[in-house]
C-alpha positions as CSV (number, residue, x, y, z in Angstrom):
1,X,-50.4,98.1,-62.4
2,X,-52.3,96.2,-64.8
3,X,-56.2,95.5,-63.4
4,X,-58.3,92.7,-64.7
5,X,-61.6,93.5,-63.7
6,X,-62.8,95.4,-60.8
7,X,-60.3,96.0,-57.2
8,X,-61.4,93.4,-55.3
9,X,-61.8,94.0,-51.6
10,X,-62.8,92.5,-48.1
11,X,-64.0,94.6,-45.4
12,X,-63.3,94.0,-41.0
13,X,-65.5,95.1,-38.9
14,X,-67.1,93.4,-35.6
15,X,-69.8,95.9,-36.0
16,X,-72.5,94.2,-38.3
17,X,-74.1,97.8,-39.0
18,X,-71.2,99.3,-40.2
19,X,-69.9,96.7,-42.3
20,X,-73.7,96.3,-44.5
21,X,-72.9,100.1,-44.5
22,X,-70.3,99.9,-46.7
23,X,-71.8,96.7,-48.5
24,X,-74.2,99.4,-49.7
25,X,-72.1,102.1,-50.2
26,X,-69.4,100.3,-52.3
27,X,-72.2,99.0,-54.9
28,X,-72.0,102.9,-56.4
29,X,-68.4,102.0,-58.1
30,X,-68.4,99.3,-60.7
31,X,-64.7,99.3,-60.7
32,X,-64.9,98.1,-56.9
33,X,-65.9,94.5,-56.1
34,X,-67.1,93.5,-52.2
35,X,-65.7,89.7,-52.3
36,X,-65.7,89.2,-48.2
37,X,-67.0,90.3,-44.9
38,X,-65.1,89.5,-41.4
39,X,-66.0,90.3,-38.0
40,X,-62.9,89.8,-36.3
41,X,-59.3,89.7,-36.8
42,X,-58.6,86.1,-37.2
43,X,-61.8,85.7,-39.4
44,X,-60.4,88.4,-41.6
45,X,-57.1,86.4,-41.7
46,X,-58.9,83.2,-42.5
47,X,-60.9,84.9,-45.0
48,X,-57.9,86.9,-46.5
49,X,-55.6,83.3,-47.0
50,X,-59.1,82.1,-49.3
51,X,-60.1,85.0,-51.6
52,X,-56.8,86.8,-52.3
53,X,-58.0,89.9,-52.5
54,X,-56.6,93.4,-53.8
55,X,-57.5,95.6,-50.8
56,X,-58.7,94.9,-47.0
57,X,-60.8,97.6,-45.1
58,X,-59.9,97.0,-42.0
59,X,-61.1,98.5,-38.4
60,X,-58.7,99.1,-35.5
61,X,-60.1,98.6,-32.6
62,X,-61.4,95.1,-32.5
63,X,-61.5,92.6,-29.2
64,X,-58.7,89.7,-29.1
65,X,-57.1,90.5,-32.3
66,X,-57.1,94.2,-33.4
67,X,-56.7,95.6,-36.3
68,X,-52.7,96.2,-36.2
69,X,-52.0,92.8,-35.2
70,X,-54.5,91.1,-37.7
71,X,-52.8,93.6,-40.6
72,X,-50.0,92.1,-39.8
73,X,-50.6,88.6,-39.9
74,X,-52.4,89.3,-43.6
75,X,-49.2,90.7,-45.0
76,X,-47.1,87.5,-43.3
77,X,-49.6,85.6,-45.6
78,X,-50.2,87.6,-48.5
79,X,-47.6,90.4,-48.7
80,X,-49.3,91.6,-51.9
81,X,-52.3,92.2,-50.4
82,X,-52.8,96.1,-49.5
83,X,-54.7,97.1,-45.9
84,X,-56.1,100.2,-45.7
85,X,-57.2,101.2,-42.3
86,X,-60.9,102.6,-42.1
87,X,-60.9,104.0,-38.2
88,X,-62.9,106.0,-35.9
89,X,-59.9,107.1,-34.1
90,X,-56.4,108.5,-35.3
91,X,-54.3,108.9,-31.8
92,X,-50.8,109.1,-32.6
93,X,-50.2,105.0,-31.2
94,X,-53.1,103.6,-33.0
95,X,-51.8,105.3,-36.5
96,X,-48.6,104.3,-35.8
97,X,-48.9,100.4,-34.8
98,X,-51.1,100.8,-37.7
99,X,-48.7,101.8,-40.5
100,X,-45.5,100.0,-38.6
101,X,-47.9,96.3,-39.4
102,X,-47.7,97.0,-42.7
103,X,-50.8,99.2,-43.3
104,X,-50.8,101.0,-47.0
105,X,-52.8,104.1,-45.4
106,X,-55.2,105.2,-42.5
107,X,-58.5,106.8,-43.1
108,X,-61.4,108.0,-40.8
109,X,-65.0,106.4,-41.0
110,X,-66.4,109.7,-41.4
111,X,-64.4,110.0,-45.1
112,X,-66.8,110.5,-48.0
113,X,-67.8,107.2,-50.0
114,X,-66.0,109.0,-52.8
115,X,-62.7,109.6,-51.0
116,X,-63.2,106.2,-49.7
117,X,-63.0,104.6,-53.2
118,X,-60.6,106.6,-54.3
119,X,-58.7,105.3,-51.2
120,X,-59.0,101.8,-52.5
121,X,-57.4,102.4,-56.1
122,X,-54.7,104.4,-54.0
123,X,-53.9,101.6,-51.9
124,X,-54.4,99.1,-54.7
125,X,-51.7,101.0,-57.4
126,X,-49.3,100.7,-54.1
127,X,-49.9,104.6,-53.1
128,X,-49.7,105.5,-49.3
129,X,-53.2,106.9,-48.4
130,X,-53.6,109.2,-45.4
131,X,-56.5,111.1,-44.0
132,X,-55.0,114.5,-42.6
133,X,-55.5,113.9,-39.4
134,X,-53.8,110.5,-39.7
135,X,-50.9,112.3,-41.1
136,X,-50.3,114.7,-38.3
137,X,-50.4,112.3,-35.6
138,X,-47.3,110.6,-37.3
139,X,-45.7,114.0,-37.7
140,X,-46.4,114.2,-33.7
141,X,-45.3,110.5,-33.4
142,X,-41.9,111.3,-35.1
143,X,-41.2,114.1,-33.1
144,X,-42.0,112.8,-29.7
145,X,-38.5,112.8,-27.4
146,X,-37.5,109.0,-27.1
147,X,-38.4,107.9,-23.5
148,X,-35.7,107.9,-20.9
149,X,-33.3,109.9,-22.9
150,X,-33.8,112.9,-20.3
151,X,-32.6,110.4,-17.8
152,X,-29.7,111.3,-15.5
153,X,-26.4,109.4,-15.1
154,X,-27.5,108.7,-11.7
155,X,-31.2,107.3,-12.6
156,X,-29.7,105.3,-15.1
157,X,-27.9,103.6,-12.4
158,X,-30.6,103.0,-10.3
159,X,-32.7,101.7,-12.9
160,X,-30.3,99.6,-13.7
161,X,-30.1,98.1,-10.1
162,X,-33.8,98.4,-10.1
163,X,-34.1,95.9,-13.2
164,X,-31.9,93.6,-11.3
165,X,-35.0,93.5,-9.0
166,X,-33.3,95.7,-5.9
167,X,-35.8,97.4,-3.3
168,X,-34.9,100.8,-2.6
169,X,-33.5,100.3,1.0
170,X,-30.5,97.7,-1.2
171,X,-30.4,100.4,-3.8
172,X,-29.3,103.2,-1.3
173,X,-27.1,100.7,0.4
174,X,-25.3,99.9,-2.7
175,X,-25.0,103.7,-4.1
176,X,-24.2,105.0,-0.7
177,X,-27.6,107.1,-0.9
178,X,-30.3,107.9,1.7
179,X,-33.6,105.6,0.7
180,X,-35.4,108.8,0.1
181,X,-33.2,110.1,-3.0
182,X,-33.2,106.9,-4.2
183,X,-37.2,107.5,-3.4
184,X,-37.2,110.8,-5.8
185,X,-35.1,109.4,-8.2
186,X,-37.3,106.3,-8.6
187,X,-40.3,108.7,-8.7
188,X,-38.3,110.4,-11.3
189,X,-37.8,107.7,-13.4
190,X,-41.2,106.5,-13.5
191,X,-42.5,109.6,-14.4
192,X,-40.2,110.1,-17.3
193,X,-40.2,106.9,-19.0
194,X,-44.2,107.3,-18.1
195,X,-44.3,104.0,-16.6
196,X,-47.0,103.5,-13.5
197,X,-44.7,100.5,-11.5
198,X,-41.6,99.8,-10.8
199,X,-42.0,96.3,-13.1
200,X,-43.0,98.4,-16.2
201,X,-40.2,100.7,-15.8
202,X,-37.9,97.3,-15.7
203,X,-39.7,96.5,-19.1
204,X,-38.9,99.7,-20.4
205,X,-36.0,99.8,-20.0
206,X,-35.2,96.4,-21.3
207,X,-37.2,97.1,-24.4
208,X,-35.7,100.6,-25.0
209,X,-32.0,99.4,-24.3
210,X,-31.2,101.7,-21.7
211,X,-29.8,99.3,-19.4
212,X,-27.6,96.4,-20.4
C-alpha cells in the first residue's frame, strides 16, 4: 500500500488520562500522525465520518456504546478504515465481539509504545495484529462446545414446549411426565445452555436454532 505522509490515526478512550497518554507517546514516531481524540463510542463515530483516518485505537469497554459496537458502526461508514483494539482485558467474548465487528487486531494497554506503533502500520498495510494473549482466547473461543448440543432428545422437547411459554405442571401433562422430571430436566437445560431463567433459555434457544 502506497502511504502519502504519515498513518493517520484517532484514538477512543473515555478515560482522559489514558488517551493524553498516548498523545504523548505517539509524538516519538514521525511516520504516525494523532489527527482525533474521542471519549465515547458515538463521538468516535462522529469523529471517524470527518477526518477519514487510516487507523482508530479504540478501547473496549466503554458506557452506552462499547468498543465492539462503535467498531462496527466505523466500518459500516468507512470500511477502509482499520480499528485496532487497544484493551485492558482479553476474555475470550470481548476478543471475539471484537474481531467479529470488524476489528483488524486486539492489543493490551500494557504493550510497549514500540509494539504499539508497529501495531498501527500492521493494521494500516491490512495485517491482522494480535497480542498473544488475544490470540489464545480465540483459540479457546473456537473450541468451546456449541451450547445445547449436549442436549437430550427429551430436553429438546421440553424446551421446545418451554419456548411456547408452558409452566412445568402443562409440560408434564403434555409429555405424560411427573412435574419433577420435567423439574430436573428444566434444571438441566438451564444449566447447559448456561442460561439463569427460564426466559433466557427461550432466547437461547431461538437464537441458537435449536427449536423451530
Amino acid at each position: 500500500m502506497d502511504q502519502q505522509g504519515p498513518i493517520r490515526v484517532v484514538t477512543v478512550d473515555d478515560h482522559t488520562i489514558l488517551l493524553g497518554g498516548l498523545r504523548f507517546l505517539l509524538l516519538a514516531f514521525d511516520d504516525i500522525e494523532l489527527v482525533g481524540e474521542a471519549r465515547s463510542g458515538a463521538e468516535a463515530v462522529r469523529l471517524c465520518a470527518k477526518v477519514e483516518p487510516d487507523v482508530v485505537l479504540m478501547d473496549m469497554m466503554m458506557p452506552e456504546m462499547d468498543g465492539a459496537a462503535t467498531t462496527r458502526a466505523i466500518k459500516e461508514q468507512s470500511p477502509n478504515i482499520q480499528v485496532l483494539v487497544l484493551s485492558s482485558f482479553h476474555d475470550q467474548d470481548s476478543v471475539q465481539r471484537a474481531m467479529e465487528a470488524g476489528a483488524s487486531g486486539y492489543l493490551l494497554k500494557d504493550v510497549p509504545i514500540d509494539d504499539l506503533a508497529d501495531g498501527i502500520r500492521a493494521a494500516h498495510a491490512g495485517k491482522l495484529v494480535m497480542a498473544p494473549e488475544a490470540a489464545r482466547a480465540l483459540v479457546r473461543a473456537a473450541h468451546r462446545p456449541r451450547p445445547g448440543v449436549d442436549l437430550t432428545e427429551r430436553q429438546l422437547e421440553i424446551l421446545t414446549l418451554l419456548v411456547e411459554g408452558l409452566s412445568n405442571n402443562e409440560i408434564a401433562e403434555r409429555l405424560f411426565l411427573s412435574p419433577y422430571t420435567v423439574r430436573n430436566h428444566v434444571s438441566e437445560i438451564l444449566a447447559k445452555l448456561g442460561a439463569s431463567s427460564r426466559t433466557e433459555a427461550a432466547t437461547l434457544a431461538l437464537r441458537l436454532g435449536l427449536v423451530g
